[in-house]
N, C-alpha and C positions, 0 to 999 in steps of 0.2 A: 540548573546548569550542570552537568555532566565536566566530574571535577576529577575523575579515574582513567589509565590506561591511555589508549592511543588517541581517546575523545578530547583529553586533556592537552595533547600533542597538538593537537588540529586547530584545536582553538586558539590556540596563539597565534595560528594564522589566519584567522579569519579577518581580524579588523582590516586586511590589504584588499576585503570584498564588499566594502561597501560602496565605493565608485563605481567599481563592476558590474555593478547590479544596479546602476542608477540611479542613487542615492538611497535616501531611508526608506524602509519598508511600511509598509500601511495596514490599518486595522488586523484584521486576524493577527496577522503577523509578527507584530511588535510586542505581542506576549511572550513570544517565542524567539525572541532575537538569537538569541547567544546562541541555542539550537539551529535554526535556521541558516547562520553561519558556520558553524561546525557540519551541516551536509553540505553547503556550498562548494566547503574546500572539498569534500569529497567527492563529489559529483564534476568535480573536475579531476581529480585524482585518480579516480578509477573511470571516469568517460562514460557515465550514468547521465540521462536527460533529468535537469536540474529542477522539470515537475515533478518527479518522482517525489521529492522530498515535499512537497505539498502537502501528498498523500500520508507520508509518514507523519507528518506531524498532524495530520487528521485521526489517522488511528491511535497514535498515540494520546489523544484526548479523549478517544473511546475509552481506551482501558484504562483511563483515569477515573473517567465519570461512572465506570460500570465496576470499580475498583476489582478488577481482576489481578489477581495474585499468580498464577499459576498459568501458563501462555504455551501449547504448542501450537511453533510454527512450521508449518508445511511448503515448501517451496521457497525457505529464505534466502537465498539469493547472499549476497554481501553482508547479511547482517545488520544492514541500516539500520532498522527499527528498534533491533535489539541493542543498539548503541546508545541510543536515547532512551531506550524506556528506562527505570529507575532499578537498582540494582534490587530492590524488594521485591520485584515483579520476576520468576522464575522460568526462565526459558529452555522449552529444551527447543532445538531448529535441525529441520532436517533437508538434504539438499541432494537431490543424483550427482551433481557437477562438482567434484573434489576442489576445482580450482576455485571455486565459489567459495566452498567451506572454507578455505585457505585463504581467503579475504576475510570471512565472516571474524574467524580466529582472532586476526591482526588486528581488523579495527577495534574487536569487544576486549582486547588483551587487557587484564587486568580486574574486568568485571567480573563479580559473583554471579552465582547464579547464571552461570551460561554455559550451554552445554551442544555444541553443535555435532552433527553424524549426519555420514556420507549413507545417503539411504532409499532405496526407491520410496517414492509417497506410499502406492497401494500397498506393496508389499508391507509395509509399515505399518500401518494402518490395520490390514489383517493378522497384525503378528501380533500387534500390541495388546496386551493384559490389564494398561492400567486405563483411568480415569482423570481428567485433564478438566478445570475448572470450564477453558476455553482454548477454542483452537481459532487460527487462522490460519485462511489461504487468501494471497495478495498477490493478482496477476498472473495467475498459475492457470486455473480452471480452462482456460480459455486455449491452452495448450495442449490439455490432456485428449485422448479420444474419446473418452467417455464419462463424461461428467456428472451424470447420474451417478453412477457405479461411484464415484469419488466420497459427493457427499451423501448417499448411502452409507458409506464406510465411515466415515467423518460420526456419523451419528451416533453410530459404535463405541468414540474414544470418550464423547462428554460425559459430564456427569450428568445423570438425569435430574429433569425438576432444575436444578438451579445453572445446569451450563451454558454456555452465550458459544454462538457460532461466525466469528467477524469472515466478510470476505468481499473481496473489491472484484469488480472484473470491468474490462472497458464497456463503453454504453455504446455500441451502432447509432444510436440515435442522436449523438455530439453533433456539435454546432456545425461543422466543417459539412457532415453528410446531409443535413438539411439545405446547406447555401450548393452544391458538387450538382442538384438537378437543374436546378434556374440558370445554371451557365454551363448545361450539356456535356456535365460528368458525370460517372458514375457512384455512388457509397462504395467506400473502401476500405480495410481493414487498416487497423493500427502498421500491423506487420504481416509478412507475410508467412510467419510463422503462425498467426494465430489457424485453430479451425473452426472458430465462432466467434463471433462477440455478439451479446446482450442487448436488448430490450427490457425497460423494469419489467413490465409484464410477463415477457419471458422467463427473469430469472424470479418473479415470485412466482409462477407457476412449477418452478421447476424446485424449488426448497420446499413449495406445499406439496409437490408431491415425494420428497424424499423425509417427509415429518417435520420440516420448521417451519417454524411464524414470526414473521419478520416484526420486529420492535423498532427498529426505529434505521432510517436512510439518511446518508450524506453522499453528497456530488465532491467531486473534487475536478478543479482544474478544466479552464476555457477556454480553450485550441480557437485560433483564428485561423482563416485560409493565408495562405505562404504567412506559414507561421514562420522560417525562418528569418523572413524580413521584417516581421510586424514585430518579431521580440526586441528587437535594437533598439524599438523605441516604447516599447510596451514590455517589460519587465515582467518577469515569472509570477511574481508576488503584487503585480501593480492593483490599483483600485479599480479600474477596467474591467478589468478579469473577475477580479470580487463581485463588482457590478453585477454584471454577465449574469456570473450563480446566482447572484439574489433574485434575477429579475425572470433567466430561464435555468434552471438548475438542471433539468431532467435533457440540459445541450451540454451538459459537461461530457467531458472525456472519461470521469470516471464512476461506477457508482460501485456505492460502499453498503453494506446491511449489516444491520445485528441482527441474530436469529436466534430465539431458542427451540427446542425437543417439542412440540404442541401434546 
């Protein structure tokens, strides 16, 4: 439980979100309560889709299990991640979007080890000197023009031999774009901001050719069609959804890899 700073703040309000959300939350989940409340109130605070925190709390059990100490993050956004992770885990986060950093600040106020800069990714990336246990990128990739060129650069910051490369990007392949043909739609992007989304196949092809070898894959999160109406009664965090992954994982909305240097 996250017992520092503005996380501490939040969580006094979370107990007001458990009717909210449909009552108790189920397997995965319930390891993670007190967390999962503390992004709740924020993903309504800050007006964040409240799968998001799915994901965090997926990665966050990455860099548990893979006991990583040392975390750049590239394109952090609000700082979620870094709100939750444990203040022994050392962050530095970098972000173009000032106003982002200026979220990120506020939620992690108070936690060690946090170090956020307003910063272009590439440029960064090529400037930088040092060596980074692990890096991630969450949601990002998928925005840039040239993704190659990204984690090409990316490979540059790990440590060799022992560094892990975490990184999520949306799956094309989600549940919604497989049911969008049988009722005379077309696949569609998350947003319209993206200029790609994934295929697993595509993106192991595309880390084997930039030097990683993917260790190990997680799905996050099972999008129904009109998902806004199906959530009213079907819950972020329900057994449905869990279901879903167990049964088609590779229709999730998201996928996730560890990678190291081959």
């Amino acid at each position: 439980m996250i017992t520092r700073g503005r996380f501490s703040i939040l969580l006094q309000e979370a107990p007001k979100l458990s009717k909210e959300w449909g009552g108790g939350q189920s397997g995965l989940l319930e390891r993670h309560m007190a967390t999962f409340k503390e992004l709740s109130v924020l993903s309504r605070k800050y007006g964040y889709d409240a799968n998001h925190n799915l994901r965090y709390l997926a990665l966050s059990r990455i860099i548990s299990r893979y006991q990583i100490k040392e975390l750049l993050v590239l394109g952090c956004g609000k700082g979620i991640l870094e709100g939750i992770l444990p203040e022994e885990v050392s962050c530095t986060s970098i972000d173009i979007n000032p106003e982002e950093i200026k979220i990120a600040k506020e939620i992690n106020l108070g936690k060690k080890n946090r170090n956020f800069v307003v910063f272009d990714i590439l440029k960064f990336l090529k400037d930088s000197k040092r060596k980074y246990q692990a890096v991630l990128i969450s949601e990002v990739l998928e925005h840039l023009k040239d993704d190659k060129e990204i984690i090409q650069s990316i490979s540059g910051v790990i440590e060799p031999n022992k560094g892990l490369f975490l990184l999520t990007v949306p799956n094309i392949n989600r549940f919604v774009n497989n049911i969008y043909p049988f009722i005379g739609r077309k696949c569609k992007f998350m947003s319209n901001e993206h200029l790609r989304e994934y295929k697993f196949y595509e993106l192991y092809d595309l880390l084997a050719s930039c030097g990683f070898r993917i260790l190990d894959t997680k799905y996050s999160y099972f999008r129904f069609p009109k998902e806004d109406y199906v959530r009213k009664i079907v819950p972020v965090d329900s057994r449905l959804r869990e279901l879903g992954l167990k049964v088609k994982p590779d229709w999730a909305d998201y996928i996730i890899t560890v990678s190291s240097p081959s």
